[in-house]
C-alpha positions as CSV (number, residue, x, y, z in Angstrom):
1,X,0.0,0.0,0.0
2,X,1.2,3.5,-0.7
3,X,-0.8,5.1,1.7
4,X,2.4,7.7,2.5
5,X,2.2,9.6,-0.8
6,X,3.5,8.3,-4.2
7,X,7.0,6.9,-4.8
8,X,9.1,7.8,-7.7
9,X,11.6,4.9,-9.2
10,X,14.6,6.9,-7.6
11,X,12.9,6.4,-4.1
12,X,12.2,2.2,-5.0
13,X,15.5,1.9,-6.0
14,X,16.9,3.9,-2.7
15,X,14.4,1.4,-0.3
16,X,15.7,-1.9,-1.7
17,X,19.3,-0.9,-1.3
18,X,19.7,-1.9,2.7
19,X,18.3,-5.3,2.5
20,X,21.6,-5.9,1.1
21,X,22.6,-5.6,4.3
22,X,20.4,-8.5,6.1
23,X,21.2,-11.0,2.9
24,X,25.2,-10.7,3.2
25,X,24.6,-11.3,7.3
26,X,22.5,-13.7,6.0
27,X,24.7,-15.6,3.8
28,X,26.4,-17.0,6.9
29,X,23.8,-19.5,7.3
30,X,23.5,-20.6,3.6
31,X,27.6,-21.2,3.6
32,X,27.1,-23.2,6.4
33,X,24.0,-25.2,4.9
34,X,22.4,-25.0,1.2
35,X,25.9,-23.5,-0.6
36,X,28.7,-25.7,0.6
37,X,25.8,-28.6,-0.7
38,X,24.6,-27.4,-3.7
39,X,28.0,-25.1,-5.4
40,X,25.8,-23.9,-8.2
41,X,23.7,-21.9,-6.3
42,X,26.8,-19.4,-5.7
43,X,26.5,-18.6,-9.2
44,X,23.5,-16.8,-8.4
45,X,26.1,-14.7,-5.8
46,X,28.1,-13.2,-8.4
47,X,26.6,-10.3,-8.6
48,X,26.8,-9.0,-5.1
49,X,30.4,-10.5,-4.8
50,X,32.0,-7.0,-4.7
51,X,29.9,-5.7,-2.4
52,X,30.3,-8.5,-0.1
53,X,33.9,-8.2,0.1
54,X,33.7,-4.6,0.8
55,X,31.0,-5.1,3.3
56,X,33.8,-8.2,4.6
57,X,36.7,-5.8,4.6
58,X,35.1,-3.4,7.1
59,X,35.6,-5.5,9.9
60,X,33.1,-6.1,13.1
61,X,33.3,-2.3,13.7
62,X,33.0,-1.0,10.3
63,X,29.6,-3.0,9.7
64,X,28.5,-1.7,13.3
65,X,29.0,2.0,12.0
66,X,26.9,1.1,9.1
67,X,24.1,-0.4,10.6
68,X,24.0,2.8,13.3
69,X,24.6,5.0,10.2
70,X,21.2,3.5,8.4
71,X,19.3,4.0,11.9
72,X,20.7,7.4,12.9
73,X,21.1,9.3,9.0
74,X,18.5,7.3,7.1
75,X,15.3,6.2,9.7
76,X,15.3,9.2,12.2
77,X,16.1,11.6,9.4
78,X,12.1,12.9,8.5
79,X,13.4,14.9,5.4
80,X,13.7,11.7,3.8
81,X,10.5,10.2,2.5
82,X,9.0,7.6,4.5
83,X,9.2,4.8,1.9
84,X,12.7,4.5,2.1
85,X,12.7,5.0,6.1
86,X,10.1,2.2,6.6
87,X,12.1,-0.1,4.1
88,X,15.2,1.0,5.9
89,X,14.7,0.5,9.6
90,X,12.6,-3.2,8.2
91,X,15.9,-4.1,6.9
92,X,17.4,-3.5,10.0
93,X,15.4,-5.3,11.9
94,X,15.9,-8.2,9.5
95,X,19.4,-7.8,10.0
96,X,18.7,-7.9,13.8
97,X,16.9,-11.6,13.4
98,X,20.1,-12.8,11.8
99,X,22.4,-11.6,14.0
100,X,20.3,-12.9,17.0
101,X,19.9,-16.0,15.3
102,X,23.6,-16.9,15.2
103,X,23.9,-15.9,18.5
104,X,21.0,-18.6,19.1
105,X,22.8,-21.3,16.6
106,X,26.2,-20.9,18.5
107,X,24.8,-21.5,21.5
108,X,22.5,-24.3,21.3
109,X,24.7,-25.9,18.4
110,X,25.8,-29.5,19.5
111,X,29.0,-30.9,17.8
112,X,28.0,-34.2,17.5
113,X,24.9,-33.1,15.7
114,X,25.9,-31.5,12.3
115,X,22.8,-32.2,10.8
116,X,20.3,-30.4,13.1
117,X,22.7,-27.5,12.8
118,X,22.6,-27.4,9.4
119,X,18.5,-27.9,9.0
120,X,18.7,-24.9,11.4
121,X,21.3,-22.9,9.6
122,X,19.0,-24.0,6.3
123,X,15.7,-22.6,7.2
124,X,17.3,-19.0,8.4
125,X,18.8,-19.0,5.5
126,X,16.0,-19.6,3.1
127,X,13.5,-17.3,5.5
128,X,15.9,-14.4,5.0
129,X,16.4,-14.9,1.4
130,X,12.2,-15.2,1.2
131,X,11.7,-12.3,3.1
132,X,14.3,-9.8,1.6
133,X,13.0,-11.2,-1.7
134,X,9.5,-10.0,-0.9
135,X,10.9,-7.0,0.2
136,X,12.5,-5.7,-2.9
137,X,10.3,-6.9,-5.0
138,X,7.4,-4.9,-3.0
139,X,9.8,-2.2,-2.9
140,X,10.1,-2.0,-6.7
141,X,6.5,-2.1,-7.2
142,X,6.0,0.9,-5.0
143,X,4.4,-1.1,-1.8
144,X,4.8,-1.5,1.2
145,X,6.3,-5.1,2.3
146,X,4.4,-5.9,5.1
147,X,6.4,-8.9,7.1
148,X,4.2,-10.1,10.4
149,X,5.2,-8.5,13.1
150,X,8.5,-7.5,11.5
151,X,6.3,-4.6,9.9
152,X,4.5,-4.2,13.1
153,X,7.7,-3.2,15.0
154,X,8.5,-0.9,11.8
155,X,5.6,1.0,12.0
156,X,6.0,2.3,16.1
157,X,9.6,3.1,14.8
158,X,8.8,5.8,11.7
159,X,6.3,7.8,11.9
């Protein structure tokens, strides 16, 4: 729904941008799983390859300063329109699943049980892939992704 005002293809492009961010924390879980199984589905990585090793290069604390950069210039900044801040701070959040997620996997993961860790590691993976899928392709129509409760939480962040 574009209930905020009309979007203009510069703004769609602009709100798909940072759910780059939750898919390269994301990919994590698919090296651990679905890629290291099936090599073919990297091909479909290519693309974003430079940006993941730039993203890679910055280090623990570079990629913190991005993700408070996104929340402090991009969501709480009202001169930008609130397409891009609602697809902006839902990205982050995504981004926040992930990270609590591997928190989750490293400490519940069992070494003698490789394969529960890796049906684990699977459906994260594919869930983030889904959802950031949905996302941009929401994004680029000019709606609103509405995620359950994901969106909920986005909505009592920007007003």
């Amino acid at each position: 729904m574009t209930w905020r005002g009309s979007t203009t293809v510069w703004d769609r492009i602009l709100a798909c941008l940072p759910y780059l961010l939750p898919l390269i924390d994301g990919l994590v879980f698919g090296y651990v799983s679905l890629l290291r199984q099936f090599p073919v589905l990297q091909v479909l990585l290519l693309p974003l390859q430079p940006i993941i090793q730039i993203y890679g290069s910055l280090g623990q604390f570079g990629q913190l300063i991005v993700f408070f950069a996104l929340f402090f210039l991009v969501v709480r900044n009202e001169k930008i329109v609130h397409f891009i801040r609602f697809n902006t701070m839902q990205a982050i959040l995504l981004d926040i699943i992930v990270f609590l997620c591997s928190i989750i996997l490293r400490i519940v993961a069992i070494p003698n049980v490789d394969f529960a860790v890796q049906t684990v590691a699977s459906t994260v993976f594919l869930g983030i892939v889904a959802a950031v899928v949905y996302s941009v392709a929401q994004s680029l129509t000019g709606r609103y992704a509405e995620i359950p409760a994901v969106s909920d939480a986005v909505y009592m962040q920007v007003r």
